[in-house]
C-alpha positions in Angstrom: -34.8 0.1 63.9 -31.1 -0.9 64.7 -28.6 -1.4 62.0 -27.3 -4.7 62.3 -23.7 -6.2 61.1 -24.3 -9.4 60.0 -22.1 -12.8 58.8 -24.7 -15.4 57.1 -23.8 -18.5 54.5 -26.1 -18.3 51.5 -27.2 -21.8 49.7 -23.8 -22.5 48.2 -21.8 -22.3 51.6 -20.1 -19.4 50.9 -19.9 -16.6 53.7 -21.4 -12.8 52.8 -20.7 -9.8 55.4 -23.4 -7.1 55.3 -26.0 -5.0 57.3 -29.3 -4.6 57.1 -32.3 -2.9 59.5 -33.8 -5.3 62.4 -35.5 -5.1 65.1 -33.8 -8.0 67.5 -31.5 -10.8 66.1 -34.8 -13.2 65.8 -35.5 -10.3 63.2 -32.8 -10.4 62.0 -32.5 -14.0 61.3 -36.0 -14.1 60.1 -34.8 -11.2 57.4 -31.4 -13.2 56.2 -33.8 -16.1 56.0 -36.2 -14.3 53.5 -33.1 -13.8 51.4 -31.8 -17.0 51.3 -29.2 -17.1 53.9 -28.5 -18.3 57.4 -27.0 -16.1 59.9 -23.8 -16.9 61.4 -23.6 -14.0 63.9 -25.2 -10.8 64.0 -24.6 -7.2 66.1 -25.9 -4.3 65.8 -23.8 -2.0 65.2 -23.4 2.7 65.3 -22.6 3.3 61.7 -25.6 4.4 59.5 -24.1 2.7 56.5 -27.1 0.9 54.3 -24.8 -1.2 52.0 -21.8 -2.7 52.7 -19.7 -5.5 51.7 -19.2 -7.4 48.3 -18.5 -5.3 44.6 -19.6 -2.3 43.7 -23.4 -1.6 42.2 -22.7 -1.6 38.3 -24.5 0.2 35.8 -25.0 -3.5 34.3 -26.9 -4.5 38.1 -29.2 -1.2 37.1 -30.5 -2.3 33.9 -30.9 -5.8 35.0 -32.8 -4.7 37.8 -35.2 -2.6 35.7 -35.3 -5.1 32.8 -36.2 -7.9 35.3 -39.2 -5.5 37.2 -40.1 -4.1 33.8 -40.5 -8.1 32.3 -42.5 -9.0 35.1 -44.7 -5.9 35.7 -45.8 -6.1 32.1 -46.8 -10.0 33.0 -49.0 -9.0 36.1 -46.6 -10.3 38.6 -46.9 -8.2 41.7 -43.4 -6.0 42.2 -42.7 -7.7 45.8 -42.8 -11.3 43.7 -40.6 -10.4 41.3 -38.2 -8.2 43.7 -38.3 -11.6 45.5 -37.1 -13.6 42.1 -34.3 -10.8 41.4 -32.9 -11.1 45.2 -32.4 -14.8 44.6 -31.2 -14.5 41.2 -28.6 -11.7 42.3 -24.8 -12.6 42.2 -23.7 -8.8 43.9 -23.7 -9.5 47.4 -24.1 -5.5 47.9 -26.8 -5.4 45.4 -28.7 -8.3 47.3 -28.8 -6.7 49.9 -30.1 -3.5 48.7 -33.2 -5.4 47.1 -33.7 -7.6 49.9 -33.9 -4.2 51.9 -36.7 -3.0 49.2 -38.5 -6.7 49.5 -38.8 -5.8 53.2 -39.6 -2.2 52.7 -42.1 -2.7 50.4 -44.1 -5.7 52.6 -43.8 -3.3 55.3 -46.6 -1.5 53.3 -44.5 1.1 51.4 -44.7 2.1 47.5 -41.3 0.4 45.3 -40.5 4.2 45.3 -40.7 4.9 48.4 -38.4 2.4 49.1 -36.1 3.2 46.1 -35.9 6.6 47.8 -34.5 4.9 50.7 -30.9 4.1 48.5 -30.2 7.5 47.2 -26.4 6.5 46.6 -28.0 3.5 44.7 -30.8 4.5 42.2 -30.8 8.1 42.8 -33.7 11.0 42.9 -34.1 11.2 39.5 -34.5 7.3 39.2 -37.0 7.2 42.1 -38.9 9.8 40.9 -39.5 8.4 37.9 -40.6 5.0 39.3 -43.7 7.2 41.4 -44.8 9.2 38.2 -45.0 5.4 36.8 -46.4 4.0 39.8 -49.5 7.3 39.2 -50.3 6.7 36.1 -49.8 3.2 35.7 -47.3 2.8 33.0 -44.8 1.6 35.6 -43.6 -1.0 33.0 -43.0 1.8 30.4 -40.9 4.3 32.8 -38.7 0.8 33.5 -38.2 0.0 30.2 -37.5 4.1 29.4 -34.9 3.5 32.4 -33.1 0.7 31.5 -32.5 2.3 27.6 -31.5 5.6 29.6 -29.1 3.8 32.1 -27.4 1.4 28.9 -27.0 4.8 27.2 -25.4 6.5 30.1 -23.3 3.5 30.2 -22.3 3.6 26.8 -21.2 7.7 27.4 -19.1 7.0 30.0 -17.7 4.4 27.7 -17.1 6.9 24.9 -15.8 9.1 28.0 -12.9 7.0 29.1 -12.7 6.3 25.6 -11.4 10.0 24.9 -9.3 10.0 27.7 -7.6 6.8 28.1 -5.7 6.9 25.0 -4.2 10.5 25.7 -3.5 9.6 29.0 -1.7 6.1 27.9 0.3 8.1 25.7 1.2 11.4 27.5 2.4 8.7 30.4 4.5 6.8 28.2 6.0 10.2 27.1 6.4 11.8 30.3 8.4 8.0 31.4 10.8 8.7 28.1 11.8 12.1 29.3 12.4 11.3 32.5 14.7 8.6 31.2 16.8 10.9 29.5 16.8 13.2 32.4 17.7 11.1 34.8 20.1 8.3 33.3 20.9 9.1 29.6 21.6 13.4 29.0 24.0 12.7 33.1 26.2 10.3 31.5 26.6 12.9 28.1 27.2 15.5 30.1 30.6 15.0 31.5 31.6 13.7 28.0 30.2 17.4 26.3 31.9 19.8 29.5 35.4 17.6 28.9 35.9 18.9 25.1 36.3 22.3 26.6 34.2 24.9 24.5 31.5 26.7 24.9 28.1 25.2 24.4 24.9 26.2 22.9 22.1 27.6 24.5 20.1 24.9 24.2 22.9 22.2 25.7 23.2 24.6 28.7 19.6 24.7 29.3 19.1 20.6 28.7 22.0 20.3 31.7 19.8 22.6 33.6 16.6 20.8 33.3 18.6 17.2 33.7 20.1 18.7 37.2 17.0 19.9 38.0 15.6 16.3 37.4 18.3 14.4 39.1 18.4 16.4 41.9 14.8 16.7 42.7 13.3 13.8 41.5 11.1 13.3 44.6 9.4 16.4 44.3 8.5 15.7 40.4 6.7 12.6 41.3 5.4 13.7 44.3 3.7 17.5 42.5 1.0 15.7 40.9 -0.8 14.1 43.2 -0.7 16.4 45.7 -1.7 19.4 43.5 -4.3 16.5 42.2 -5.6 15.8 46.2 -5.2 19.5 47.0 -7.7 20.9 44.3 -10.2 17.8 45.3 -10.1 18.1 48.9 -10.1 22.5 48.0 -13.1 21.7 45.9 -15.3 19.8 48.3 -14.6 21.9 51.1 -15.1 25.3 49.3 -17.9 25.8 47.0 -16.7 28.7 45.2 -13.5 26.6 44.4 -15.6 24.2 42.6 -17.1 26.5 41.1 -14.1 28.1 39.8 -12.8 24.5 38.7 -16.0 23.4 36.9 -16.0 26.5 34.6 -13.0 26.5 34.3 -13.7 22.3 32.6 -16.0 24.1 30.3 -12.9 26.3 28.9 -10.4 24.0 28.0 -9.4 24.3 24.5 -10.8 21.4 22.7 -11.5 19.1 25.8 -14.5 21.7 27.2 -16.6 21.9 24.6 -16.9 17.9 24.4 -17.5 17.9 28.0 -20.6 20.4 27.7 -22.2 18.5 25.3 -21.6 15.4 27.3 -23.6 16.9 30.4 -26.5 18.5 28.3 -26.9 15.2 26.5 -27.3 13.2 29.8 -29.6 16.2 31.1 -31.9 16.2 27.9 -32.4 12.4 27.9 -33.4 12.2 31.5 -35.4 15.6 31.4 -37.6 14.0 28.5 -37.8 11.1 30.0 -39.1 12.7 33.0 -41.6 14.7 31.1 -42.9 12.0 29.5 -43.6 10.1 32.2 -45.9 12.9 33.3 -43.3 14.9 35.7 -44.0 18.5 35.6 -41.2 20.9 34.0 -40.3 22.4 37.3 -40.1 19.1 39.0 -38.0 17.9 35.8 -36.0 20.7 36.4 -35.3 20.0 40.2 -34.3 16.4 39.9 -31.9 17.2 36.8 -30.1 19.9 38.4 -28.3 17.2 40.4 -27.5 14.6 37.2 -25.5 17.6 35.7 -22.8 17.3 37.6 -21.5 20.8 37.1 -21.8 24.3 39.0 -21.9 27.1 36.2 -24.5 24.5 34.7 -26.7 23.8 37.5 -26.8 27.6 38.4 -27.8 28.3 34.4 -30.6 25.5 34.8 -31.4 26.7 38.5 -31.8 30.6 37.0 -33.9 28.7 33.6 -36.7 27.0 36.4 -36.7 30.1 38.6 -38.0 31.9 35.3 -40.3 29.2 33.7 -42.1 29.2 37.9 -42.2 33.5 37.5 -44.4 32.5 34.1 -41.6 32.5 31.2 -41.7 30.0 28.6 -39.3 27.5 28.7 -37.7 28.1 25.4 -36.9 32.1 26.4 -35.7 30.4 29.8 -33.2 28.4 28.7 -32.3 30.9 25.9 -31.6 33.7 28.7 -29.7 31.2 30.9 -27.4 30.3 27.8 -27.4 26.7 28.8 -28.1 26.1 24.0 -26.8 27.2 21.0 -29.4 28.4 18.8 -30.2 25.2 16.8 -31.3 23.8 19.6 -33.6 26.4 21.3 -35.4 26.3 17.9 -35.8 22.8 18.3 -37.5 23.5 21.7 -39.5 26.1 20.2 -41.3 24.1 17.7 -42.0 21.4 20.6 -43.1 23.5 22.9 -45.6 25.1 20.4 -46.7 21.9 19.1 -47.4 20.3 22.1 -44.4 18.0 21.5 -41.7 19.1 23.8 -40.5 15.2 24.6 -39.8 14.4 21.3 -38.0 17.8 21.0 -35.9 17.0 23.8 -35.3 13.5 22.5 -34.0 15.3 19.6 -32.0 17.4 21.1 -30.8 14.4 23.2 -29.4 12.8 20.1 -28.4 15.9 18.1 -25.6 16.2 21.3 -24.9 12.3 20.9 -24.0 12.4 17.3 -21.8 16.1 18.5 -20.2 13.9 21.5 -19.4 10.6 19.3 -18.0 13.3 16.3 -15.8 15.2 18.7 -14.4 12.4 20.5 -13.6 10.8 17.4 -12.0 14.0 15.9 -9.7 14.4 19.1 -8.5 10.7 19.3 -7.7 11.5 14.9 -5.4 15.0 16.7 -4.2 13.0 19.7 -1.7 10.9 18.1 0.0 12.9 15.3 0.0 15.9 17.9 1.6 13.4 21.1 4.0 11.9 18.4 4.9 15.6 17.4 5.7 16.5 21.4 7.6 13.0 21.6 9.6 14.1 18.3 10.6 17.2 19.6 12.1 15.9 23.1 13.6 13.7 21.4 15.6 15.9 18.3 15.8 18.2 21.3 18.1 16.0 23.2 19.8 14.9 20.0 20.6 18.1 18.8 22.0 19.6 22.4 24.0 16.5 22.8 25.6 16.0 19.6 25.8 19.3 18.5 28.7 20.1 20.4 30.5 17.2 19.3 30.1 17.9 15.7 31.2 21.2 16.0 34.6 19.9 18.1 34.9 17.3 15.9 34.4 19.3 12.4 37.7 22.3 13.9 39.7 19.1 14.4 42.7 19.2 11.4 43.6 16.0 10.8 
């Protein structure tokens, strides 16, 4: 079917933009109908675009979404009923139309995951695949609720993320603004002043007259260096694998910062990967649909290698111990539950042995941050200080008065 642009009014009066699948307009009408809103005008239109319009899809629309299903699945309510109830009760006018696409999908005769599988950009493979395993073995209100706790946890890591990084960021900003303030306005107008008392200056007087030349002079190309270089690596990076390669191990390195960010990624990929498995999702196809929640080359090739050995016959605990992807707590950890029958739980553990490690470490660099930022700020500044009134101490201490 033809994707259609659409303009409709919902109950209230107000306008909504979006585009959905239709046959004809008369489709198309009868569709905005079915989600509450009467269509304005309506073309169809060559992009391939699925959602459109409105705000962007939230973690927060997620968990509602599987809260609401999970609610009303455990109830009896057929999904389609309460898919219809969630469309109606949906404020995102993006996310309204994603469900009203799965309310159409799913009366069209499909499965909720077959239809979820239709918005990859939305809920994901992982997501969907989890849904189908429920939808097997019946315990589709379990995997929802086992989603929502996943998602409000993911949402609550990225939280800690931009937690660690704001705060360094603020800071480094506000110090990086101080020293070009000095460059640019204060050390120019000392200058003349120190080069007028006619003696020769210190090494480091000469070299802060450099740097503030160097700063008044080329400005432009200080401000402009970081984004470019910040553009160029992305747009390097997407276009040339072994570039982000290169750039994702080279994450994993950084002093401090890349061990946080390792146990960041395993966390997320040991919460979903028991999650998986214990919705009845076979190690290898657990392994699959994780590979692309990591996030991260070096990481994805480690797990890619662990799967390629488990399917050869290797047990995954000697697997993932080859691939290096644990330290050794952990593969013990695996160990016991894969000979006790109890890998899940193991991998729950895990899950929140790497939690407690992320909250730690992100607590223990925000405790370094500041002293060690105040430190850099400190030393600018006595820097300055000392090439600036140096000079004039020492002209003013040969004076004979």
């Amino acid at each position: 079917m033809p994707l259609y642009t659409y303009k409709a009014i919902d109950s209230i009066g107000k306008s909504v933009l979006g585009r959905v699948d239709a046959a004809n307009l008369f489709d198309l009408e009868q569709r905005l109908s079915r989600m509450g809103l009467d269509l304005v005008t309506g073309a169809p239109t060559r992009q391939t675009s699925r959602i459109v319009g409105g705000g962007k899809i939230t973690r927060q629309d997620l968990i509602n979404f599987c809260f609401h299903l999970e609610q009303l699945a455990g109830a009896g309510v057929p999904i389609v009923e309460g898919l219809i109830d969630l469309r109606d009760s949906v404020e995102n006018p993006r996310f309204k139309e994603v469900v009203g696409g799965l309310v159409e999908s799913i009366q069209g005769g499909r499965t909720l995951s077959q239809a979820l599988a239709d918005y990859p950009e939305v809920f994901g493979r992982v997501f969907s695949s989890l849904v189908r395993s429920g939808e097997q073995t019946g315990k589709l209100p379990e995997v929802l609720k086992s989603l929502s706790e996943s998602i409000k946890w993911e949402d609550e890591l990225a939280a800690q993320t931009k937690k660690m990084l704001m705060y360094p960021l603020f800071v480094g900003s506000i110090v990086l603004l101080v020293t070009f303030f000095l460059m640019i306005y204060l050390v120019p107008q000392m200058t003349a002043f120190i080069k007028n008392m006619g003696q020769d200056l210190p090494l480091q007087t000469v070299l802060l007259i450099h740097v503030s030349n160097f700063c008044v002079n080329y400005w432009w190309l200080i401000l402009a260096t970081p984004p470019v270089v910040y553009f160029g690596v992305r747009f390097a990076a997407r276009t040339n694998p072994s570039v982000e390669f290169k750039l994702d191990k080279y994450k994993l390195q950084i002093p401090v910062v890349g061990p946080v960010l390792r146990k960041i990624i395993l966390s997320r990929f040991t919460s979903s990967f028991a999650m998986m498995y214990a919705s009845g999702i076979t190690v290898l196809d657990a392994i699959r649909s994780a590979e692309e929640i990591l996030g991260n080359r070096p990481l994805e090739e480690a797990l890619r290698s662990a799967g390629q050995q488990i399917a050869d016959g290797k047990g995954m605990t000697s697997a993932f111990q080859d691939a290096g992807l644990f330290p050794p707590l952990v593969i013990r950890m695996l160990k016991i539950g894969e000979n006790t029958g109890g890998l899940d739980t193991a991998l729950l553990n895990v899950s929140y042995f790497y939690n407690r490690e992320v909250k730690e470490s992100i607590g223990k660099m925000q405790a370094m941050i500041e002293p060690l930022l105040t430190v850099v700020l400190g030393a600018l500044l006595g820097w300055v200080m000392v090439s600036v009134l140096g000079p004039v101490y020492d002209t003013i201490s040969k004076m004979k008065f």
